[in-house]
MDAnalysis code that builds the backbone (N, CA, C; Angstrom):
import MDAnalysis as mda
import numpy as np

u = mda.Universe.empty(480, n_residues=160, atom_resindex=np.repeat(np.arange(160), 3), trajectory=True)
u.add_TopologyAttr("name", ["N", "CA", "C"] * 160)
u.add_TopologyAttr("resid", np.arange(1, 161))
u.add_TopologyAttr("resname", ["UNK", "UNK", "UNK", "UNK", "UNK", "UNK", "UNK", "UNK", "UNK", "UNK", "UNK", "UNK", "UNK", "UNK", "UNK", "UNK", "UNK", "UNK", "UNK", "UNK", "UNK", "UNK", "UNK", "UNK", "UNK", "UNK", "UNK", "UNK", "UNK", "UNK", "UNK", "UNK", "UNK", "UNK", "UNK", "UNK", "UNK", "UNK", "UNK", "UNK", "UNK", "UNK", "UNK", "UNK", "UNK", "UNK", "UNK", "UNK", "UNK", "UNK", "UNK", "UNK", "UNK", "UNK", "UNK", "UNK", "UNK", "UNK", "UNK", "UNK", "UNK", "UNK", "UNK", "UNK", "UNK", "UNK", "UNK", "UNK", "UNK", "UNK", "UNK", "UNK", "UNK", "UNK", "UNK", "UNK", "UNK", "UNK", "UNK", "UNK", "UNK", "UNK", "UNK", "UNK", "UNK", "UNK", "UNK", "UNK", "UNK", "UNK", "UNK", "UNK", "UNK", "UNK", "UNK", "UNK", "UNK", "UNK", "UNK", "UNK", "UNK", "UNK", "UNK", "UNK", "UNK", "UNK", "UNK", "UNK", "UNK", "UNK", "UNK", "UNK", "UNK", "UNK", "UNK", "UNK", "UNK", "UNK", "UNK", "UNK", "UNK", "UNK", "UNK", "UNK", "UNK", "UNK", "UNK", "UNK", "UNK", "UNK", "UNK", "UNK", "UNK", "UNK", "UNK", "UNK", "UNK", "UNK", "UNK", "UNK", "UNK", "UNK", "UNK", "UNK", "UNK", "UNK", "UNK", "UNK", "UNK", "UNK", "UNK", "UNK", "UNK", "UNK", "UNK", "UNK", "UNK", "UNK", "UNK", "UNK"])
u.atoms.positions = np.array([
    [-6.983, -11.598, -29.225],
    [-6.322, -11.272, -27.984],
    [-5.077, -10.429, -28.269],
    [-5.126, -9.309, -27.607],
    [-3.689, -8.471, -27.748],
    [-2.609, -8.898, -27.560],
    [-1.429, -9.130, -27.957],
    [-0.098, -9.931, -27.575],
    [0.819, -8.799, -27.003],
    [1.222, -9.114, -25.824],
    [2.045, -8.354, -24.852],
    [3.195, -8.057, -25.325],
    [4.001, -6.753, -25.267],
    [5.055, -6.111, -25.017],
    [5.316, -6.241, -23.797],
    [6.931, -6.806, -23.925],
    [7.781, -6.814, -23.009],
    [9.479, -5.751, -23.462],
    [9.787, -5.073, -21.939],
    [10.909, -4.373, -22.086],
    [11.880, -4.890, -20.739],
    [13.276, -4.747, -20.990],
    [13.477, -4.205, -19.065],
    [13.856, -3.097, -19.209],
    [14.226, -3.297, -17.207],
    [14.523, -1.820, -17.260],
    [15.723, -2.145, -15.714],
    [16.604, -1.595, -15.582],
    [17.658, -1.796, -15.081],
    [17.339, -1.283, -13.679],
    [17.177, -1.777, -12.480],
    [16.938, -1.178, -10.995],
    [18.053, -0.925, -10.146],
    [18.175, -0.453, -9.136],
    [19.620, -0.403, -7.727],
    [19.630, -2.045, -7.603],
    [18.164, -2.797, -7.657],
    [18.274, -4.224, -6.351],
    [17.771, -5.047, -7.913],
    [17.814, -4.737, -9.397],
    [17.898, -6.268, -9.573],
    [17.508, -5.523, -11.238],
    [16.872, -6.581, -12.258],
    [16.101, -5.984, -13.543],
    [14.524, -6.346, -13.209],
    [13.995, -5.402, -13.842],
    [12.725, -5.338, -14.416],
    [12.439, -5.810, -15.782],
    [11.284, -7.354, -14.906],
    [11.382, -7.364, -16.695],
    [9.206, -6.750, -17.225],
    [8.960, -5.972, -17.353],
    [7.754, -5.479, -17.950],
    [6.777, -5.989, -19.024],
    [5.756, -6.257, -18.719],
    [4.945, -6.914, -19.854],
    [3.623, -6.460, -19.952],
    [3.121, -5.980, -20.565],
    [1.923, -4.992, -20.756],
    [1.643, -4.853, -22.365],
    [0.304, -3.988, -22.530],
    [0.384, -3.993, -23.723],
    [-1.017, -2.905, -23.381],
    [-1.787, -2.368, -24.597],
    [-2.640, -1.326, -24.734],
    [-3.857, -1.347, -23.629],
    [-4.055, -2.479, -23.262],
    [-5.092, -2.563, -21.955],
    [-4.327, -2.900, -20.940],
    [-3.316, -2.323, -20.704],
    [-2.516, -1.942, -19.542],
    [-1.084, -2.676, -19.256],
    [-0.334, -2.401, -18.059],
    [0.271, -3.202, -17.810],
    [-0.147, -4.468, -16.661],
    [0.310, -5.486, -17.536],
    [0.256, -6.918, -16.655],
    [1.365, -7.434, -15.665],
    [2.083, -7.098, -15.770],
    [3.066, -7.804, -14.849],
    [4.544, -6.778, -15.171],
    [5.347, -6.624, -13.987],
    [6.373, -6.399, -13.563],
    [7.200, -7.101, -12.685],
    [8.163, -8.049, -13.033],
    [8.963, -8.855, -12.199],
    [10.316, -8.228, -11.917],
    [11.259, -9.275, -11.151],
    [12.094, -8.933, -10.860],
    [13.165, -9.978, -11.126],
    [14.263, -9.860, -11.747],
    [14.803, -11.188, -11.843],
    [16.290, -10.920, -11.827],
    [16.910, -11.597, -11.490],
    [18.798, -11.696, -11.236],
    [19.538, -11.623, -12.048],
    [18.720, -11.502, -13.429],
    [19.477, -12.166, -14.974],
    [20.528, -10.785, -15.233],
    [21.789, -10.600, -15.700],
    [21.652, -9.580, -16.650],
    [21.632, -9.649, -18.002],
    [20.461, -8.676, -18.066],
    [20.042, -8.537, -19.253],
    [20.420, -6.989, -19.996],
    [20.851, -6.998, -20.701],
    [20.897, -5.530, -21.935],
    [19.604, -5.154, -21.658],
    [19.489, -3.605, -21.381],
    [18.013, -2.779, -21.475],
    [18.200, -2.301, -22.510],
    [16.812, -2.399, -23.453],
    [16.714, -1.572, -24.789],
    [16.842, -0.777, -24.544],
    [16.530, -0.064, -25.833],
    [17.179, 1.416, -26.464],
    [15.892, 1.723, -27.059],
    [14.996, 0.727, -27.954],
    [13.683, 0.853, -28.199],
    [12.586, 0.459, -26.914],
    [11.619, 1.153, -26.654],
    [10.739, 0.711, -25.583],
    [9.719, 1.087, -26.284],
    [9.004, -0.262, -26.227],
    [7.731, -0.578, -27.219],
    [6.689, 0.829, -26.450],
    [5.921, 1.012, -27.087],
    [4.520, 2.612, -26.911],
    [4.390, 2.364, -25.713],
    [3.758, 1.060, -25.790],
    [2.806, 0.669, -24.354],
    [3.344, 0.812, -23.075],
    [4.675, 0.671, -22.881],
    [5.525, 0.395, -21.901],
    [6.717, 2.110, -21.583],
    [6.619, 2.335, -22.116],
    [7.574, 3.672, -22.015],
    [6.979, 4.969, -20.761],
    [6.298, 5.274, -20.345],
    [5.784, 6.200, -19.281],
    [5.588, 4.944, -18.201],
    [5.727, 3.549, -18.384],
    [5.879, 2.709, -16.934],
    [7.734, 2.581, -16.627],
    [8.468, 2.744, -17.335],
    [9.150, 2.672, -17.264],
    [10.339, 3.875, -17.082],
    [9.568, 5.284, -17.712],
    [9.575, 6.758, -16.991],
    [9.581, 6.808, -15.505],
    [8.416, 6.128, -15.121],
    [7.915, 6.254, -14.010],
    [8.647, 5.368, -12.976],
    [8.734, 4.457, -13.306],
    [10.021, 3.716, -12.646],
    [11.179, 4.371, -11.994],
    [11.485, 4.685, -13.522],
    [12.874, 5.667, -13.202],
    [13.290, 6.689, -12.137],
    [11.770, 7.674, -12.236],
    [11.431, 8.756, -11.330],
    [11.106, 8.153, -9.799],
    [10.782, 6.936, -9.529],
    [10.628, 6.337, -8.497],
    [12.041, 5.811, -7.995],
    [12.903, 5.385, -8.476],
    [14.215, 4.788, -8.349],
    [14.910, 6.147, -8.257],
    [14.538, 7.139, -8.652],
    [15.487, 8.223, -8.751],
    [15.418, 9.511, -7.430],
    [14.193, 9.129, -6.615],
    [13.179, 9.531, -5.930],
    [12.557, 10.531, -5.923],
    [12.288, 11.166, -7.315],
    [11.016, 11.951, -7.666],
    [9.465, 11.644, -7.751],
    [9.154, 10.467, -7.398],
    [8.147, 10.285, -7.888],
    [7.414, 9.094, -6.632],
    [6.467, 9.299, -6.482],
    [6.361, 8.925, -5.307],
    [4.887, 7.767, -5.194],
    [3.530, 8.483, -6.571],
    [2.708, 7.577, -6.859],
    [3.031, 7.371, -8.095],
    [2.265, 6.224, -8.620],
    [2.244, 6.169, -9.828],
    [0.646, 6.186, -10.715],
    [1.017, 6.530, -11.971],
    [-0.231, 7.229, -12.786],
    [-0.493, 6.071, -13.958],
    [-0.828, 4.912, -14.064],
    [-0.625, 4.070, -14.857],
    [-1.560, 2.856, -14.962],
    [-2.254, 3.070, -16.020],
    [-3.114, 1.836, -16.468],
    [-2.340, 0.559, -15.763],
    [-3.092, -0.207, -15.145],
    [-2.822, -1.536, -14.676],
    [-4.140, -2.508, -15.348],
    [-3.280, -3.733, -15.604],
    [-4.026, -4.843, -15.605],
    [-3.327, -6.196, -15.358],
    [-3.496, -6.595, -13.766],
    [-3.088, -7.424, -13.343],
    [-3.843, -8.705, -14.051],
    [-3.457, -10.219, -14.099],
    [-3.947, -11.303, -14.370],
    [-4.035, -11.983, -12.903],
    [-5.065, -12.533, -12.767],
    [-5.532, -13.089, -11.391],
    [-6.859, -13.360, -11.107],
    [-7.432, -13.749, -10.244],
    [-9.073, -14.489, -9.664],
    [-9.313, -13.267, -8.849],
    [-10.861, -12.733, -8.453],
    [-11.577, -12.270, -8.495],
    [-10.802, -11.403, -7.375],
    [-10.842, -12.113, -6.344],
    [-9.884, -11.750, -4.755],
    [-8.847, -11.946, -5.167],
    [-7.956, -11.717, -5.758],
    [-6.485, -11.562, -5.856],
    [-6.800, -10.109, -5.919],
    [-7.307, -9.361, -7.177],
    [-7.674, -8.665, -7.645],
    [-8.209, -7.552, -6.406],
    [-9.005, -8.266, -5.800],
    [-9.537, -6.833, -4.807],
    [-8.253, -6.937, -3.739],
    [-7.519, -8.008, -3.412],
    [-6.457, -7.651, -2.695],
    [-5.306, -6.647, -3.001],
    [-4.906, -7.073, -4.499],
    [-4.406, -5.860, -4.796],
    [-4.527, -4.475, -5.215],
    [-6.188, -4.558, -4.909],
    [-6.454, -3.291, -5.801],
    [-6.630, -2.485, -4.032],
    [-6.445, -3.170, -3.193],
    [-6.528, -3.018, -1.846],
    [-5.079, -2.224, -1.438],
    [-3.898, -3.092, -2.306],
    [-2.671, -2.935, -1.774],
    [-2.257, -0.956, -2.618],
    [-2.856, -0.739, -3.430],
    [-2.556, 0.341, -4.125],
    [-2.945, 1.824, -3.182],
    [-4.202, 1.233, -2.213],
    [-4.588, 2.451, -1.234],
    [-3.241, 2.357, 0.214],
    [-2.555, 1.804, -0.087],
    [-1.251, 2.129, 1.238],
    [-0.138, 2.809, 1.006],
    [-0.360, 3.850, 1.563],
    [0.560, 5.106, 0.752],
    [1.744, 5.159, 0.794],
    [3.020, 5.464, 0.292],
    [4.240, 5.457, -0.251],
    [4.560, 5.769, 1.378],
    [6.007, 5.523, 1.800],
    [6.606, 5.737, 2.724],
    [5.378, 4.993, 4.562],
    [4.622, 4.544, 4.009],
    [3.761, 3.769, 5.614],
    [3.937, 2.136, 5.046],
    [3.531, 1.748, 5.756],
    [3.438, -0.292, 6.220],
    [2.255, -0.227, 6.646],
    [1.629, -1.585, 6.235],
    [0.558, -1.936, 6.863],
    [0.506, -3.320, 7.245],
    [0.135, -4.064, 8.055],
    [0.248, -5.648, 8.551],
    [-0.345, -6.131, 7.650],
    [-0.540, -7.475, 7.838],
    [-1.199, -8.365, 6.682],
    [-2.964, -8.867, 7.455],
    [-2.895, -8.430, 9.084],
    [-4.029, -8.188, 9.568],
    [-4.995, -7.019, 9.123],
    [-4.116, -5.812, 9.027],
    [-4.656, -4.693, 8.841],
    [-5.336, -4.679, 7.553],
    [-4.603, -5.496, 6.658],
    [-5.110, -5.612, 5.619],
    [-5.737, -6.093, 4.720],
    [-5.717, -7.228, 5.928],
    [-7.341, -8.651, 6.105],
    [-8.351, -7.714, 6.185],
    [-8.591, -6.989, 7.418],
    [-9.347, -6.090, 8.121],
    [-10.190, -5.095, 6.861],
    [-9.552, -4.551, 6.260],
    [-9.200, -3.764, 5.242],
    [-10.339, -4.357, 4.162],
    [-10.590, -5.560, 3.537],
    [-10.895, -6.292, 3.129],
    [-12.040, -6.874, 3.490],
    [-12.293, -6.544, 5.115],
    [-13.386, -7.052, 5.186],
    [-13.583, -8.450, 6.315],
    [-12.332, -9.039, 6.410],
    [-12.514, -10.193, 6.921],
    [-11.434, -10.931, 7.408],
    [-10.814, -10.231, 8.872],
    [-9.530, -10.579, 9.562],
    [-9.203, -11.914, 9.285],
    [-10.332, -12.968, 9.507],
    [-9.377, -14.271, 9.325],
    [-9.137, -14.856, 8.072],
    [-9.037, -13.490, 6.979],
    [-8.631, -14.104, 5.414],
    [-7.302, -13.806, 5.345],
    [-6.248, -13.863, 6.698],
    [-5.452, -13.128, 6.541],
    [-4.463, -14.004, 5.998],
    [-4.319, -15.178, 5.916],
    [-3.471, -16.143, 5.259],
    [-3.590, -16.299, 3.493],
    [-5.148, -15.640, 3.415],
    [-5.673, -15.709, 2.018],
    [-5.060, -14.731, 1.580],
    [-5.505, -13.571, 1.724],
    [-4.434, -12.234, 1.785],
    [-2.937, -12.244, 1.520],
    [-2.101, -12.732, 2.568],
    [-1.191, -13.067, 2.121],
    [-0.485, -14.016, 0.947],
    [-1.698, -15.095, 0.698],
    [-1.089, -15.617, -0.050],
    [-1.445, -14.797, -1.634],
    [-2.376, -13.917, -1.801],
    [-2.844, -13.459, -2.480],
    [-1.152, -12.134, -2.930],
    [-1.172, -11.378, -1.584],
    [-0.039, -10.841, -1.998],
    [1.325, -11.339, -2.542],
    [1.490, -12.708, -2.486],
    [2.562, -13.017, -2.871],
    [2.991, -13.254, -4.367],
    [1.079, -13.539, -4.780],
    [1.099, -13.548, -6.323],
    [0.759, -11.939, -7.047],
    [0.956, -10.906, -6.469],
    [1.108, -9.791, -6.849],
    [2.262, -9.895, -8.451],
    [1.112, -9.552, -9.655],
    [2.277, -9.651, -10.810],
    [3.129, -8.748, -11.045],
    [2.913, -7.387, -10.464],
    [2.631, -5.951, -10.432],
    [4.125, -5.562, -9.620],
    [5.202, -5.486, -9.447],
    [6.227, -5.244, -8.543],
    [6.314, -4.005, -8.475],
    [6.584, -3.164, -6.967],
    [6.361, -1.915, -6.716],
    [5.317, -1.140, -7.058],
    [4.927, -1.277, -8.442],
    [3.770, -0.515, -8.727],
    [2.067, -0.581, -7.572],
    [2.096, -2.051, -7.496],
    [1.159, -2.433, -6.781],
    [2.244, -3.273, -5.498],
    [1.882, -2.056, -4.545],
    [2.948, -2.240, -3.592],
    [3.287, -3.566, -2.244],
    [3.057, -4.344, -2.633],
    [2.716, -5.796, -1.707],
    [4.300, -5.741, -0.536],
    [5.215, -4.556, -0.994],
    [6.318, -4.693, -0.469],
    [6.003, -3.613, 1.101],
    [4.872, -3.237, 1.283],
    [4.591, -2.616, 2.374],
    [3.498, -3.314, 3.001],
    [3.356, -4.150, 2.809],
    [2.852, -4.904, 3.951],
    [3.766, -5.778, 5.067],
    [3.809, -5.795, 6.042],
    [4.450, -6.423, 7.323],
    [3.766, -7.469, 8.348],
    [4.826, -7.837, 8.840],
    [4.241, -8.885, 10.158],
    [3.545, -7.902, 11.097],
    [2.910, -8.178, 11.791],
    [2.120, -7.526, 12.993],
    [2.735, -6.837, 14.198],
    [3.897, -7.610, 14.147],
    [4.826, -7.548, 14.817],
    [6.185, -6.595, 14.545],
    [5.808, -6.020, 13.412],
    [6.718, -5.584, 12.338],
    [8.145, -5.722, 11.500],
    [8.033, -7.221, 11.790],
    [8.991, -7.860, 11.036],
    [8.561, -8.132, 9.532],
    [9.583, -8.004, 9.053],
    [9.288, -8.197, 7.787],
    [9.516, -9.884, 7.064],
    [8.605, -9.887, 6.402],
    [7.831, -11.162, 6.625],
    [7.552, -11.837, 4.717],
    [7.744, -12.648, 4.403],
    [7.363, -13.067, 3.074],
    [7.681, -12.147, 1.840],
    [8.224, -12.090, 0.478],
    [8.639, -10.957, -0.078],
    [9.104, -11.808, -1.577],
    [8.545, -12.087, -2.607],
    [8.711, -13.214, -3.246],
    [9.889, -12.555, -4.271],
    [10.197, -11.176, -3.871],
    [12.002, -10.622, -4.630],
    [12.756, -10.906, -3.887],
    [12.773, -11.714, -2.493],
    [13.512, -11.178, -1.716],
    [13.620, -10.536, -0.579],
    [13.516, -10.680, 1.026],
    [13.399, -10.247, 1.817],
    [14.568, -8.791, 1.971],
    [15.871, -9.086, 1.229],
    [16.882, -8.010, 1.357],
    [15.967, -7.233, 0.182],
    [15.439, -7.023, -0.767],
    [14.548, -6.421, -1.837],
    [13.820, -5.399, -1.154],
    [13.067, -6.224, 0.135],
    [11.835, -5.527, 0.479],
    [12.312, -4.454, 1.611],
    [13.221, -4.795, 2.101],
    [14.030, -3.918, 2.934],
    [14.315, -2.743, 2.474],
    [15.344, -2.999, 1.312],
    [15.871, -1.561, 0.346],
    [14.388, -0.925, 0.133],
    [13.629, -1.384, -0.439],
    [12.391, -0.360, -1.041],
    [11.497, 0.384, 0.269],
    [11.325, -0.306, 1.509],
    [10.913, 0.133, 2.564],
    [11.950, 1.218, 3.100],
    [12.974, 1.162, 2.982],
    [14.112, 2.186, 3.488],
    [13.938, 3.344, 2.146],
    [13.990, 2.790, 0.881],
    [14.024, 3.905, -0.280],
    [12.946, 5.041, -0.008],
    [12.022, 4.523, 0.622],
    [10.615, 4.928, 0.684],
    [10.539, 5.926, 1.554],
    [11.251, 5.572, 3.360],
    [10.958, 5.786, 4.433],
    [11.198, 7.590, 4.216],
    [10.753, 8.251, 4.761],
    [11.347, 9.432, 5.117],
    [12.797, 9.501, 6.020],
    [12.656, 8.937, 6.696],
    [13.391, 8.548, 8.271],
    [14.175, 7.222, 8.261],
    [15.078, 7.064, 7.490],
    [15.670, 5.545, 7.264],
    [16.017, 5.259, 8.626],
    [16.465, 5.718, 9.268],
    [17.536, 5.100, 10.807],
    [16.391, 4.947, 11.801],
    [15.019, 5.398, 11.471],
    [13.652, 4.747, 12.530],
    [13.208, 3.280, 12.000],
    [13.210, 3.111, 10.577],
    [13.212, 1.756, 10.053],
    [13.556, 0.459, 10.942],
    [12.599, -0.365, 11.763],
    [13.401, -1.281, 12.307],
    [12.970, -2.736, 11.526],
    [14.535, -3.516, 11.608],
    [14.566, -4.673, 10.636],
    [14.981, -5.665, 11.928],
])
């Protein structure tokens, strides 16, 4: 079994801590700690963490990057669901039941998005209430705000 590389990487709303390795990246969290960001960034991890940058910096808008989330079968198609909702739109957590195949999995769905290992990359932070409140956000509801506004074209149409 390949043993994971981990780096961080310093954000506006918190650290990244990165863990991946040659069959992709596995997980991207978010955590309160401060931590020192290397200076070395292991092979595997260095163009996710480019890419980051260019996203935080707002050049960069998709991302180009081997993923390999850890998760059950439907986690998996949920998030591989969440990657088709394009940078700067929202989608409900109905829409994205729907999406899937099967409106009343929409609690499954959600709970599925919450175990998203993947932060920003696999974007679980654009999904919304129906209602368009913003709704569940396991960085942080003020988290999901900033990145929905970072995103928006139109920050002052944004309603919170």
């Amino acid at each position: 079994m390949e043993s994971n590389q981990v780096t961080y990487y310093k954000t506006p709303i918190g650290t990244a801590k990165i863990e991946g390795n040659k069959n992709g990246i596995q997980s991207i969290t978010i955590i309160d700690e401060k931590i020192e960001t290397p200076f070395n960034i292991p092979n595997y991890l260095q163009s996710c963490v480019q890419q980051l940058d260019e996203y935080f910096n707002g050049t960069r808008t998709v991302f180009d990057l081997k993923l390999n989330p850890q998760g059950t079968n439907f986690q998996k198609r949920v998030w591989n669901e969440l990657l088709n909702v394009p940078f700067g739109k929202t989608r409900s957590y109905l829409e994205q039941s729907k999406k899937l195949g099967d409106a009343k999995a929409i609690r499954a769905v959600a709970s599925a998005n919450g175990k998203n290992p993947i932060w920003i990359i696999i974007p679980c932070h654009r999904i919304i209430g129906s209602n368009g409140s913003l709704t569940g956000y396991a960085g942080g509801l003020w988290r999901k705000k900033w990145l929905l506004a970072h995103e928006s074209p139109s920050p002052q149409q944004l309603l919170f």
